[in-house]
PyMOL Python script that loads the backbone (N, CA, C, O; Angstrom):
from pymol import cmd

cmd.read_pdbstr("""\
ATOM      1  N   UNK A   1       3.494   5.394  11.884  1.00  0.00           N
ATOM      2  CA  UNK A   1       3.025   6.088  10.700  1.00  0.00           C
ATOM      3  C   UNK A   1       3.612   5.374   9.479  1.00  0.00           C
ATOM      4  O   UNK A   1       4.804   5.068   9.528  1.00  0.00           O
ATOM      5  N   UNK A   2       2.757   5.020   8.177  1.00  0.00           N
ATOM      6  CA  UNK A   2       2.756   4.267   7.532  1.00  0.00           C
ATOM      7  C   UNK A   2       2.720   5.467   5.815  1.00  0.00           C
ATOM      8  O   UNK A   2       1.773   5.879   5.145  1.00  0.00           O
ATOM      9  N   UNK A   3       4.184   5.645   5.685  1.00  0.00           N
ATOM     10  CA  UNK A   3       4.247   6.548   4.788  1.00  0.00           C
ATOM     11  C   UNK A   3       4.070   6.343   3.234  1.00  0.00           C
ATOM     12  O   UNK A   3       5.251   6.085   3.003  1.00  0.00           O
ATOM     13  N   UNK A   4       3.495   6.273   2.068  1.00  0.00           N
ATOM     14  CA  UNK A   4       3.552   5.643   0.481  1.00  0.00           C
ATOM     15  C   UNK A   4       3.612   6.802  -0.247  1.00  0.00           C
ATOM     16  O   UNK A   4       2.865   7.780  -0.262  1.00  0.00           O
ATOM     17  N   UNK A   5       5.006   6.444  -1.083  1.00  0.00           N
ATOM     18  CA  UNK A   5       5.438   7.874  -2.119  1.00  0.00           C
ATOM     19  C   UNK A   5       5.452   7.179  -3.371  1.00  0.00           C
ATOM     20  O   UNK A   5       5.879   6.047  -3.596  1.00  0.00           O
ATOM     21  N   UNK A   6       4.785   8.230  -4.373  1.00  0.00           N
ATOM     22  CA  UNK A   6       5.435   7.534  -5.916  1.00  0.00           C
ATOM     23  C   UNK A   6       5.373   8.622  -6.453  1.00  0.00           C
ATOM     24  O   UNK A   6       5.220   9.654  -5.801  1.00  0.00           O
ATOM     25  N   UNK A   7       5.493   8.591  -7.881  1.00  0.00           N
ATOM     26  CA  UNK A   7       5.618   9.590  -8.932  1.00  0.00           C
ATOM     27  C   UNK A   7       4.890   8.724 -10.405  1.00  0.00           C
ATOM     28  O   UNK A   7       5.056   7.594 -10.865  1.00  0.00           O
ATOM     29  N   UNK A   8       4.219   9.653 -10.726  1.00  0.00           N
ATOM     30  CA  UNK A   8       3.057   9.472 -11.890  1.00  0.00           C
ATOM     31  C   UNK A   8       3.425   9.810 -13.442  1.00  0.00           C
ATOM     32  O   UNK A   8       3.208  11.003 -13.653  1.00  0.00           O
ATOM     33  N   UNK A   9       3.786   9.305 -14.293  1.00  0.00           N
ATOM     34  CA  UNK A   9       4.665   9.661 -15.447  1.00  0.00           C
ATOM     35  C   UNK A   9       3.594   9.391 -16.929  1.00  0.00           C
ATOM     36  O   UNK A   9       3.942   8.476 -17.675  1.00  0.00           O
ATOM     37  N   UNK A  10       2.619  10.016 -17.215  1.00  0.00           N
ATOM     38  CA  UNK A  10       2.687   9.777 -18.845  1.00  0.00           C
ATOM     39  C   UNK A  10       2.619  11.021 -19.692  1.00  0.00           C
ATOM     40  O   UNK A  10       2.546  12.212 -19.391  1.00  0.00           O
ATOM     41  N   UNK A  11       2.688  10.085 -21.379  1.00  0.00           N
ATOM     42  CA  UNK A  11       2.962  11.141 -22.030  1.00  0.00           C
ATOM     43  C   UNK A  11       2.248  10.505 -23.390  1.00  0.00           C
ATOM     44  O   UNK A  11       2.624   9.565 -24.091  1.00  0.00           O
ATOM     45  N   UNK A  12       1.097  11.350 -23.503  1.00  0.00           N
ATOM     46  CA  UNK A  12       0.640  10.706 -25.262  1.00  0.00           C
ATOM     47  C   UNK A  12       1.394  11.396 -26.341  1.00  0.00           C
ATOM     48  O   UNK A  12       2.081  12.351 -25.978  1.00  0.00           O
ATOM     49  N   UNK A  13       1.391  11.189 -27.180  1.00  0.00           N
ATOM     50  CA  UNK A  13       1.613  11.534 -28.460  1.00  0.00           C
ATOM     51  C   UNK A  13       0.211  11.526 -29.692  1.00  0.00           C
ATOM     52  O   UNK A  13      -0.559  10.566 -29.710  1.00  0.00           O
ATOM     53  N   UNK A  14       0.071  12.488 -30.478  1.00  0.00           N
ATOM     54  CA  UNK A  14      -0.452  12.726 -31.449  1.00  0.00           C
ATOM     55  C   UNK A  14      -0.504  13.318 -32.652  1.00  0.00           C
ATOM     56  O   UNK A  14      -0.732  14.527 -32.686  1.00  0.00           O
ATOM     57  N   UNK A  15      -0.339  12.714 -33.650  1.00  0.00           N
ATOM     58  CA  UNK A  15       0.333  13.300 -35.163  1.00  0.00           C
ATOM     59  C   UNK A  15      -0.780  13.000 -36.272  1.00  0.00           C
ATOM     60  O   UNK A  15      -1.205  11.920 -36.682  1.00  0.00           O
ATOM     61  N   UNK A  16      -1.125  14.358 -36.634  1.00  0.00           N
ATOM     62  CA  UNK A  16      -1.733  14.329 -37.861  1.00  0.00           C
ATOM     63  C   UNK A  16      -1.091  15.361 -39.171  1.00  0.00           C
ATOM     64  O   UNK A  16      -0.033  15.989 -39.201  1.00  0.00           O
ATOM     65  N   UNK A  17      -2.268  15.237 -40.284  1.00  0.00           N
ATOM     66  CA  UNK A  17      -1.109  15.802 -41.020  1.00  0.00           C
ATOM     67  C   UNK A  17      -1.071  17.140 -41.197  1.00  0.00           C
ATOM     68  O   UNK A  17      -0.358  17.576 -42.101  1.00  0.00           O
ATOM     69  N   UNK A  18      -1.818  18.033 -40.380  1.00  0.00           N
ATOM     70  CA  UNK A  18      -1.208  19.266 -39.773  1.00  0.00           C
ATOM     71  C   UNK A  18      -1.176  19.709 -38.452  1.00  0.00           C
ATOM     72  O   UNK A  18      -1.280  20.909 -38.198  1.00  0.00           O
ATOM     73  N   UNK A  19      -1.062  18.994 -37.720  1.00  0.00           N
ATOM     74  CA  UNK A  19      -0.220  19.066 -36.397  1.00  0.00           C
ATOM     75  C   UNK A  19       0.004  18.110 -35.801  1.00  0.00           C
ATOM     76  O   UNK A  19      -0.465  16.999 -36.045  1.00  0.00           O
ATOM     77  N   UNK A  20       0.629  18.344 -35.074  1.00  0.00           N
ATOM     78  CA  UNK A  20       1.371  17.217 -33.835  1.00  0.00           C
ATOM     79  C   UNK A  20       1.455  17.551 -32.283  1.00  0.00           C
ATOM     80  O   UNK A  20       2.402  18.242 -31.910  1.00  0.00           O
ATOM     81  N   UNK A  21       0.446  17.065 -31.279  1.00  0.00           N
ATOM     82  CA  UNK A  21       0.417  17.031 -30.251  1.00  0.00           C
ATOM     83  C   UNK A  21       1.286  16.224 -28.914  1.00  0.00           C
ATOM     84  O   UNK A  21       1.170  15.003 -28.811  1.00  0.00           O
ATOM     85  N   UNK A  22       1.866  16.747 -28.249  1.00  0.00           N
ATOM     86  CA  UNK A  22       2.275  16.328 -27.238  1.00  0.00           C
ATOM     87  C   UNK A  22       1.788  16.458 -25.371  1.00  0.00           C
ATOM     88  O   UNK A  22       2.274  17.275 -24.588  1.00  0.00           O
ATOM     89  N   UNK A  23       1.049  15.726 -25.135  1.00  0.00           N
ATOM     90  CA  UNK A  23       0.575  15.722 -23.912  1.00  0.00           C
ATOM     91  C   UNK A  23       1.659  15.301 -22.563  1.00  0.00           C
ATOM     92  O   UNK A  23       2.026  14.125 -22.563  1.00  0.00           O
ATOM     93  N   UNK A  24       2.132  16.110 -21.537  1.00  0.00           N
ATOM     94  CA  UNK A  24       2.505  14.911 -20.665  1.00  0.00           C
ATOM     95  C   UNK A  24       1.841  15.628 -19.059  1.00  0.00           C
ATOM     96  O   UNK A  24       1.545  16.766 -18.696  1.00  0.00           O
ATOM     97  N   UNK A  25       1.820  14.135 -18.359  1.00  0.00           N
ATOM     98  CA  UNK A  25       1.300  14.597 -17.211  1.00  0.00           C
ATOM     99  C   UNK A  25       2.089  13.928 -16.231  1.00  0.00           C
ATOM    100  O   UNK A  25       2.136  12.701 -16.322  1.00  0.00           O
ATOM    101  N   UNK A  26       2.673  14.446 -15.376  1.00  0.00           N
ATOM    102  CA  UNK A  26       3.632  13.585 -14.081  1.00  0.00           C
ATOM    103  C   UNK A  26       3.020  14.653 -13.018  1.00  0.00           C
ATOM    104  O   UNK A  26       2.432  15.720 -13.192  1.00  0.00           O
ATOM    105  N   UNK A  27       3.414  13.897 -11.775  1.00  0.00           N
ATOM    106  CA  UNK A  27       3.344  14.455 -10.484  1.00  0.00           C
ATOM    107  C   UNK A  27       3.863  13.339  -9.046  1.00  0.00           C
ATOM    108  O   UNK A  27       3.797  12.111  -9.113  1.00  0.00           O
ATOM    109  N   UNK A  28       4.292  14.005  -7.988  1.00  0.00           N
ATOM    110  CA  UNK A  28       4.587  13.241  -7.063  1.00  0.00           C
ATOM    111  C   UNK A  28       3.393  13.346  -6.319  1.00  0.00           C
ATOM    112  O   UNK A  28       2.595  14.283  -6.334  1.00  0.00           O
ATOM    113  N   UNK A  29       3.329  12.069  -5.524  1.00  0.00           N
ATOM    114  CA  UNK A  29       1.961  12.176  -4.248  1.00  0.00           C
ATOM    115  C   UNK A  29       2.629  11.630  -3.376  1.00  0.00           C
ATOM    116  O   UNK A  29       3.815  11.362  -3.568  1.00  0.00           O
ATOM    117  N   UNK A  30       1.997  11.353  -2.233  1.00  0.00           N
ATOM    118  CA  UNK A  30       2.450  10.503  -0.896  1.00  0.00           C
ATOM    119  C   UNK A  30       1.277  10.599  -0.278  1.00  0.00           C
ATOM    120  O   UNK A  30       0.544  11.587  -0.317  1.00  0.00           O
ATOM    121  N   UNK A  31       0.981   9.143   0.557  1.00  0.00           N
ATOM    122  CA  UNK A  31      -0.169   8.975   1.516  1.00  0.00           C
ATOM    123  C   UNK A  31       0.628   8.686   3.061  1.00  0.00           C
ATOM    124  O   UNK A  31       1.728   8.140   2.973  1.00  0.00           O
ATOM    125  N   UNK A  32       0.252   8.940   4.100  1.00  0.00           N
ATOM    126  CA  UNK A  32       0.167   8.786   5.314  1.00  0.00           C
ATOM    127  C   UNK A  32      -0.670   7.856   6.152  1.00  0.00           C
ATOM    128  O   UNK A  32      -1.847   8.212   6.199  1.00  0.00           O
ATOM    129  N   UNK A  33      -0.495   7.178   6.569  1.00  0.00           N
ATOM    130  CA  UNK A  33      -1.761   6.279   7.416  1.00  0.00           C
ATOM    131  C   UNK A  33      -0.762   6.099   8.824  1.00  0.00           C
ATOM    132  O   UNK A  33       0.408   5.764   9.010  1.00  0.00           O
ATOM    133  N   UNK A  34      -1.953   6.532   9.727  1.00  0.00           N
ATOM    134  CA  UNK A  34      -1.397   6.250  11.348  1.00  0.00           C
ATOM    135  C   UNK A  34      -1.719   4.537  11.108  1.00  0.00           C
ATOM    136  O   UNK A  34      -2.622   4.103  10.393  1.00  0.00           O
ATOM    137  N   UNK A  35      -0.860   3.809  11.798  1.00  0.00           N
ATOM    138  CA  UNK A  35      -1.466   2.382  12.023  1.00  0.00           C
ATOM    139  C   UNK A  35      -0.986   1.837  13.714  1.00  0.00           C
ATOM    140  O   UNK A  35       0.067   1.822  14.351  1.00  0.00           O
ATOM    141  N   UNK A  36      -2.340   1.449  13.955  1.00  0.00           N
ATOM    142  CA  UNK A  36      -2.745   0.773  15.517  1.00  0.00           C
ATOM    143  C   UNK A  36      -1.173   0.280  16.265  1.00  0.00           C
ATOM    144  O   UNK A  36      -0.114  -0.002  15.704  1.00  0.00           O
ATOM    145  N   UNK A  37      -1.459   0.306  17.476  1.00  0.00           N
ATOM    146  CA  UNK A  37      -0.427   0.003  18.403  1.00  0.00           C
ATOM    147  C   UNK A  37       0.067  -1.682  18.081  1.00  0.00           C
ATOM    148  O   UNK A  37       1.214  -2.055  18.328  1.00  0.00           O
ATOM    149  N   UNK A  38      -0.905  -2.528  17.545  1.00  0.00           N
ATOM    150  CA  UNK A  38      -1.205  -3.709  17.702  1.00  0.00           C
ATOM    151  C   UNK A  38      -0.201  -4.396  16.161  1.00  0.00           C
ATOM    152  O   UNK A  38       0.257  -5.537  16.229  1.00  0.00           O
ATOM    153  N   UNK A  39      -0.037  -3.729  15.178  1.00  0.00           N
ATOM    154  CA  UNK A  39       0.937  -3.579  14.383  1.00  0.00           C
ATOM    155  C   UNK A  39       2.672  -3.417  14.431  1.00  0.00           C
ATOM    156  O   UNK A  39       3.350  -2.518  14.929  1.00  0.00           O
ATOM    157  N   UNK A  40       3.093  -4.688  13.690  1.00  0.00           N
ATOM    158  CA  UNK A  40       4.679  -4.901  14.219  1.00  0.00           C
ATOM    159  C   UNK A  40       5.198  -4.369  13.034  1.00  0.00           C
ATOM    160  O   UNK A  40       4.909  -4.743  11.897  1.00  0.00           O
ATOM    161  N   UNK A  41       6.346  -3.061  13.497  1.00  0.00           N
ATOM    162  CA  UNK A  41       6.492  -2.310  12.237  1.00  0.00           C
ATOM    163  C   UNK A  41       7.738  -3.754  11.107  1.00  0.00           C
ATOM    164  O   UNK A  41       7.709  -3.945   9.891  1.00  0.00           O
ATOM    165  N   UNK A  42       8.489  -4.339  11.993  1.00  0.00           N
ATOM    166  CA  UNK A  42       9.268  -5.215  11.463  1.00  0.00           C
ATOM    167  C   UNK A  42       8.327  -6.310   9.857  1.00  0.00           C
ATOM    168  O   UNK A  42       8.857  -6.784   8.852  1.00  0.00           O
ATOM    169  N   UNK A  43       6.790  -6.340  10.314  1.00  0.00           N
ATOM    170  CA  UNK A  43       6.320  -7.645   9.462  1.00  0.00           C
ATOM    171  C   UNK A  43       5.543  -6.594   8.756  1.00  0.00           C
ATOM    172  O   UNK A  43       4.341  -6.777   8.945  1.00  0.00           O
ATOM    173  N   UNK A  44       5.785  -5.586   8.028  1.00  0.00           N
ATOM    174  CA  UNK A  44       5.333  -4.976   7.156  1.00  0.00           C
ATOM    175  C   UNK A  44       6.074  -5.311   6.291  1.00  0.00           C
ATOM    176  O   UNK A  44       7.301  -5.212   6.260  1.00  0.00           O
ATOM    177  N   UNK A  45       4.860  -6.031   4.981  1.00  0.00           N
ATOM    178  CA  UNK A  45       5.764  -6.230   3.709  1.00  0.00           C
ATOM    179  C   UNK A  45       4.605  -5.829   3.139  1.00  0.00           C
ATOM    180  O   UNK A  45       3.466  -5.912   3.599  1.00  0.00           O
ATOM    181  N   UNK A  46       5.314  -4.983   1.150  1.00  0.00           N
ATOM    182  CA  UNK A  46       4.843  -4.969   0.116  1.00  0.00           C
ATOM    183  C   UNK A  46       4.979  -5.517  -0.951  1.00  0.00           C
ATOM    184  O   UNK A  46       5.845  -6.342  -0.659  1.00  0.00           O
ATOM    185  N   UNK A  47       4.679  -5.723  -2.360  1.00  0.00           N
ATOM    186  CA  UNK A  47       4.767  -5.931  -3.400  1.00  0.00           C
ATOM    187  C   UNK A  47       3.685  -5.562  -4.349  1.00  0.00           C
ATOM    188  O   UNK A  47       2.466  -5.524  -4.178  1.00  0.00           O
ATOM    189  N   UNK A  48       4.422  -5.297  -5.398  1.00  0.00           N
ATOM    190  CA  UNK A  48       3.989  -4.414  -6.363  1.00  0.00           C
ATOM    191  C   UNK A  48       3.819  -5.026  -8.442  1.00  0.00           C
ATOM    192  O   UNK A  48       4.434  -4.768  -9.477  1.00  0.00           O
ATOM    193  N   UNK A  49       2.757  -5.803  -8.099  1.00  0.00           N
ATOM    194  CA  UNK A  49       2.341  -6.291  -9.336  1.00  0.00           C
ATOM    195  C   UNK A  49       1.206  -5.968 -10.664  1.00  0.00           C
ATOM    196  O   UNK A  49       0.063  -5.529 -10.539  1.00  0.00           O
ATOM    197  N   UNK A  50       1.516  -6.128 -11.225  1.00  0.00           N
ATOM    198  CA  UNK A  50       0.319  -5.266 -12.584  1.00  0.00           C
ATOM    199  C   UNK A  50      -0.274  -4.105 -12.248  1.00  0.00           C
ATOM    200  O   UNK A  50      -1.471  -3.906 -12.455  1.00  0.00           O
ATOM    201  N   UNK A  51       0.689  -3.058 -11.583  1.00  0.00           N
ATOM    202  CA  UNK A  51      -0.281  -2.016 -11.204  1.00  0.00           C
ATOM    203  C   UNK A  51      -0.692  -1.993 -10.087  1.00  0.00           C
ATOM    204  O   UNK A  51      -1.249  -0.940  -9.778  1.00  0.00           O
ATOM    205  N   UNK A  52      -0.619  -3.010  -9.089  1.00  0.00           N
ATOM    206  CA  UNK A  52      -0.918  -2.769  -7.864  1.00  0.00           C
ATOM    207  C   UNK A  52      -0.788  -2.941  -6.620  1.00  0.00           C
ATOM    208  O   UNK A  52      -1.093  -4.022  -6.116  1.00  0.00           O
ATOM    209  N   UNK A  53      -0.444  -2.196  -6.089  1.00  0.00           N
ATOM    210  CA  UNK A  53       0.259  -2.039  -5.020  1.00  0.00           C
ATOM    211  C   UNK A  53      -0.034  -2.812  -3.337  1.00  0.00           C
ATOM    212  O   UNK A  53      -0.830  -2.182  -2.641  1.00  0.00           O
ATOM    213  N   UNK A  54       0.440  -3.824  -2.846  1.00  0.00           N
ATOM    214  CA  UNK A  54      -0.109  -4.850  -1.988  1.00  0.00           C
ATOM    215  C   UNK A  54       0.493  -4.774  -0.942  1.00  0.00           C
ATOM    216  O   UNK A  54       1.622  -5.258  -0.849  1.00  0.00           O
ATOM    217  N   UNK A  55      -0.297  -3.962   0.408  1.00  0.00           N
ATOM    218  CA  UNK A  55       0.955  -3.666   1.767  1.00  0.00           C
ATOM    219  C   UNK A  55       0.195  -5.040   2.821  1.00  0.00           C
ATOM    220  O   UNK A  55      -1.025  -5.205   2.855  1.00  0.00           O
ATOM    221  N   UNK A  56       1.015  -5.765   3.479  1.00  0.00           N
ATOM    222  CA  UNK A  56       0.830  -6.786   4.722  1.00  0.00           C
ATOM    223  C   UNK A  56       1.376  -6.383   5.926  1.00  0.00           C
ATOM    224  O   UNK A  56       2.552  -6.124   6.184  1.00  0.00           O
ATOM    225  N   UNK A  57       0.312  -6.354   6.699  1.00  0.00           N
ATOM    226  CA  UNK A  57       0.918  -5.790   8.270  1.00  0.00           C
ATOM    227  C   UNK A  57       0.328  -7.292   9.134  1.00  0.00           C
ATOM    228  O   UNK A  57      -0.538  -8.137   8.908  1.00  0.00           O
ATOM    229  N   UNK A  58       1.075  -7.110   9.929  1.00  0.00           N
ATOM    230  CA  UNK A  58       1.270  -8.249  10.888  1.00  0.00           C
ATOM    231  C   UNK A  58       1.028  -7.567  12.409  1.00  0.00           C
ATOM    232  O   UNK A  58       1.457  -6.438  12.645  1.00  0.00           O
ATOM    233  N   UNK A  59       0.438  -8.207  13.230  1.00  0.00           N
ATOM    234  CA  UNK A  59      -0.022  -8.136  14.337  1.00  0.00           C
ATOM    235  C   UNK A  59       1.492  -8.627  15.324  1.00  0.00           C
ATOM    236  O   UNK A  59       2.296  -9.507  15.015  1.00  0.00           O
ATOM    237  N   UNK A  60       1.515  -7.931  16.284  1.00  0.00           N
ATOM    238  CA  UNK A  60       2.396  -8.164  17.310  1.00  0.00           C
ATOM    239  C   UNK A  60       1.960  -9.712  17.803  1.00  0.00           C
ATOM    240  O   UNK A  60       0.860 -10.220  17.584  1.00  0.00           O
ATOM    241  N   UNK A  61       2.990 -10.293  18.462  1.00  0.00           N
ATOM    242  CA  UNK A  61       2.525 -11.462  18.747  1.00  0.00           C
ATOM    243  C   UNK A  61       1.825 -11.326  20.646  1.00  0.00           C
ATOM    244  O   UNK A  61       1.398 -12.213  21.384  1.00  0.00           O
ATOM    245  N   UNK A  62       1.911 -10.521  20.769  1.00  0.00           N
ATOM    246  CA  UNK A  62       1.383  -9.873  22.723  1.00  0.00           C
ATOM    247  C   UNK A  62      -0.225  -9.759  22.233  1.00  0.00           C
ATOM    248  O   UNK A  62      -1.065 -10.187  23.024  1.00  0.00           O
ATOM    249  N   UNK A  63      -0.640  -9.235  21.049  1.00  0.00           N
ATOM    250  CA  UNK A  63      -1.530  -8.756  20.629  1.00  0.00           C
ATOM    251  C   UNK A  63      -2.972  -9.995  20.149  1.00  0.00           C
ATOM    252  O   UNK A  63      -4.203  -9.971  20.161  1.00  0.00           O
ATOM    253  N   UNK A  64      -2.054 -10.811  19.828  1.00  0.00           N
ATOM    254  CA  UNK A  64      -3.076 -11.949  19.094  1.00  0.00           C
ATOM    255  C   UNK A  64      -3.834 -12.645  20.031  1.00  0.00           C
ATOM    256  O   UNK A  64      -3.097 -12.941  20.971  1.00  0.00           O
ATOM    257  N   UNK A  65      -4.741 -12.960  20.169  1.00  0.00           N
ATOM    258  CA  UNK A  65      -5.881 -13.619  20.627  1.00  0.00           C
ATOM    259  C   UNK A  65      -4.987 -14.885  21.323  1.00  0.00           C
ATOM    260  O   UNK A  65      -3.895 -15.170  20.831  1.00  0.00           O
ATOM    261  N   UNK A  66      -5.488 -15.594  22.441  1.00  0.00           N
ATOM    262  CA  UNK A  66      -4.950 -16.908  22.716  1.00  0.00           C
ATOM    263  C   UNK A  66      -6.088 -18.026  23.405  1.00  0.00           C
ATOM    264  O   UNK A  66      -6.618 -17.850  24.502  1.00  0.00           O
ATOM    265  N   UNK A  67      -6.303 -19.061  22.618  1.00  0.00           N
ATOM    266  CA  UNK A  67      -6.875 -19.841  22.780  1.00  0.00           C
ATOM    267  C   UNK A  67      -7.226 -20.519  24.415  1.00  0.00           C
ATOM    268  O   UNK A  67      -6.320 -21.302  24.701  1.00  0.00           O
ATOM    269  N   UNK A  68      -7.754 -20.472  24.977  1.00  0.00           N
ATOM    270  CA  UNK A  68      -7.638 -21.177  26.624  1.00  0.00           C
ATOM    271  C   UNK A  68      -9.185 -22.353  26.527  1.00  0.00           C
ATOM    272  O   UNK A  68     -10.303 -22.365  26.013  1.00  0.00           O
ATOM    273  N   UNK A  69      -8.407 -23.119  27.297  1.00  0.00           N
ATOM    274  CA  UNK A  69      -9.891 -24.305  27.197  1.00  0.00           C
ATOM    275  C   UNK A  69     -10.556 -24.403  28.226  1.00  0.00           C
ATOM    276  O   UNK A  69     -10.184 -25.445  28.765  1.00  0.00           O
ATOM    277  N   UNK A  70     -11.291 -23.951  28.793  1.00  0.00           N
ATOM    278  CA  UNK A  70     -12.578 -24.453  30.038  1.00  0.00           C
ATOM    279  C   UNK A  70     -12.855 -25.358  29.940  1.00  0.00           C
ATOM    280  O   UNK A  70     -13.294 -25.748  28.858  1.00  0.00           O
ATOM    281  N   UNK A  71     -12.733 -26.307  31.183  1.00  0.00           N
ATOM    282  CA  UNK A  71     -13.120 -27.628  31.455  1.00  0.00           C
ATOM    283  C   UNK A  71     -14.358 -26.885  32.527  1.00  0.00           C
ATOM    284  O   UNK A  71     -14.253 -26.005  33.381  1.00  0.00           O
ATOM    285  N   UNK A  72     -15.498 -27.659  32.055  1.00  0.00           N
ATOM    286  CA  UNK A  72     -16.971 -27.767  32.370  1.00  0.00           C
ATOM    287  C   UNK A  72     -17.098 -29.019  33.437  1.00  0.00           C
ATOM    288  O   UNK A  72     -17.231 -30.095  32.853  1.00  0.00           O
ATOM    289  N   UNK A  73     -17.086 -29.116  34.956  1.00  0.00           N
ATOM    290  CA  UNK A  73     -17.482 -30.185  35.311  1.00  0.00           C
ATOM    291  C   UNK A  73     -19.528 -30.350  35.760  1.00  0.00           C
ATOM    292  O   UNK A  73     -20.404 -29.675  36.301  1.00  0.00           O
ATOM    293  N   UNK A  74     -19.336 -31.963  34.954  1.00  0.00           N
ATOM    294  CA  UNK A  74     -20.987 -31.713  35.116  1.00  0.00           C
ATOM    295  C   UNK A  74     -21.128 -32.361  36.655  1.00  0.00           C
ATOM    296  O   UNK A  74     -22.224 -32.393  37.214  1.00  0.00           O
TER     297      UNK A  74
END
""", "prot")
cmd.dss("prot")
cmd.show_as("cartoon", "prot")
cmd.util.cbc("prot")
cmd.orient("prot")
């Protein structure tokens, strides 16, 4: 199970010249994702640039495909 938590933070401001508004909005979330047997919890990596959030999962190495060559005699 593949757990993602954050917390959501803004706050406008607005000033005129008879009143002054203050907006704010925060909240926590979290997502859950089951992920496949075939997934090595060790080669899970993220990073987190301009806003967005980038998860890499890696395949077990039992799991990956393996090349075998057939020799064809004619």
């Amino acid at each position: 199970m593949l757990t993602l938590q954050g917390e959501r933070r803004q706050e406008t401001e607005e000033k005129g010249k008879t009143f002054h508004r203050v907006e704010r909005l925060y909240g926590v979330f979290n997502r859950s994702f089951s992920l496949p047997d075939s997934v090595s919890p060790e080669g899970i990596k993220a990073s987190f640039k301009d806003g967005m959030l980038t998860v890499t999962l890696t395949k077990r190495k039992e799991t990956q495909p393996k090349a075998i060559e057939v020799k064809i005699d004619n």
